[in-house]
Structures are given as structure tokens and as C-alpha cells.
C-alpha positions as CSV (number, residue, x, y, z in Angstrom):
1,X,9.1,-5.2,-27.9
2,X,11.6,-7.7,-27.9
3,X,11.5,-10.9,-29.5
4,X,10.5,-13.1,-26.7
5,X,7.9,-10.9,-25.9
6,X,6.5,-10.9,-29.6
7,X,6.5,-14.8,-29.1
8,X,4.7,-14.8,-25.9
9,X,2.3,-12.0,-27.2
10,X,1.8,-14.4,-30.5
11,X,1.2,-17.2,-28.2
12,X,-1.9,-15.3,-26.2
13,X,0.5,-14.6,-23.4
14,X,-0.6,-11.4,-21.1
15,X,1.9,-9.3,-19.7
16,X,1.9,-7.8,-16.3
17,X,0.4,-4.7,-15.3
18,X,3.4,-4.3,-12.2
19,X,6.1,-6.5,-13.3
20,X,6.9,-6.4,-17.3
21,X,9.4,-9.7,-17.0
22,X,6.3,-12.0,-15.9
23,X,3.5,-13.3,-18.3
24,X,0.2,-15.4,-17.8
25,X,-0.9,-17.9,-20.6
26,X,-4.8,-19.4,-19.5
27,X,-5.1,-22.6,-21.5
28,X,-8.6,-24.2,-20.8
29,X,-6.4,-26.7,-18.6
30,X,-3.7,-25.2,-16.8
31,X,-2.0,-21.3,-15.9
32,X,1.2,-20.8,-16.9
33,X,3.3,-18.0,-15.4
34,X,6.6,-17.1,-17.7
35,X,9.2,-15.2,-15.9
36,X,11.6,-13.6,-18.2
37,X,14.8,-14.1,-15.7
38,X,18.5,-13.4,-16.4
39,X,19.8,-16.2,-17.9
40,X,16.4,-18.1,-19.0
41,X,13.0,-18.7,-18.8
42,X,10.6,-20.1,-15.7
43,X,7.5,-20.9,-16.0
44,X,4.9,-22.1,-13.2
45,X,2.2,-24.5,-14.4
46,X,-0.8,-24.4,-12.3
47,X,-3.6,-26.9,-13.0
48,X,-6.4,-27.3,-10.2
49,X,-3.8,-27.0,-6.7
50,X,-1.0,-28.7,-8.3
51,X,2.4,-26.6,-9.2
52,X,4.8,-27.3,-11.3
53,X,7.8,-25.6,-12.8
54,X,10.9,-25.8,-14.7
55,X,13.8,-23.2,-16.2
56,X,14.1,-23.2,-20.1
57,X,17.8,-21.8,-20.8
58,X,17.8,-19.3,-23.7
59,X,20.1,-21.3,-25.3
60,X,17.3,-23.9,-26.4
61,X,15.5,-24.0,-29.9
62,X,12.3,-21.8,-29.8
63,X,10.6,-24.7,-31.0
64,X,11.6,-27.1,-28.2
65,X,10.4,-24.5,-25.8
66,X,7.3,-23.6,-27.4
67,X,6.4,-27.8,-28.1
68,X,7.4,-28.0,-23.9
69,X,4.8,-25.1,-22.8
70,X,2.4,-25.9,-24.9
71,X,2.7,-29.6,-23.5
72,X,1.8,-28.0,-19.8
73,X,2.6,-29.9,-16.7
């Protein structure tokens, strides 16, 4: 397990059955998927219909991203 994946995993991220680079967080508000892409992270925000989603460069403090997910949409 790599260490995004332990992160996500500590986080109460599930990975997915047929696709290992995606994840689903439930939060009692909103979905998050996390794609594990190439060059950074995407994650989809879904909260009743509305979508929302940004990239989060590797590059970026583990801390910024966590504070930014955990925010939501």
C-alpha cells in the first residue's frame, strides 16, 4: 500500500472493487470520489445533485490537501 493510499484508508476512504486508482469518502454531507491520476489528485464532491471538483497537484502539502477535502464543496 502506498502512502497515499494509507492516507486515504486512515481517512475512512474506500477503495474500489474494479478500479484501484479511485476512492469514495461518505461524510454525513457530501460524497467524495478521489481519483489517483498521473500527475495529481481529483476529487468529485457530490452533495444532494450538485458536482463539484478540483485537481490537487502532488506537489502540495498533505496537510493543505487533507484541510481542502475535508472542507467538501
Amino acid at each position: 500500500m502506498t502512502s497515499i493510499e494509507l492516507w486515504l484508508s486512515e481517512l475512512g476512504a474506500v477503495k474500489s472493487a474494479d478500479d484501484p486508482c479511485l476512492w469514495q469518502w461518505h461524510l454525513p454531507k457530501w460524497l467524495a470520489e478521489i481519483e489517483l491520476k498521473q500527475d495529481e489528485l481529483r476529487v468529485t464532491w457530490t452533495q444532494d445533485t450538485k458536482k463539484s471538483q478540483f485537481d490537487f497537484p502532488y506537489g502540495l502539502p498533505r496537510q493543505d490537501v487533507e484541510a481542502a477535502l475535508v472542507q467538501g464543496p
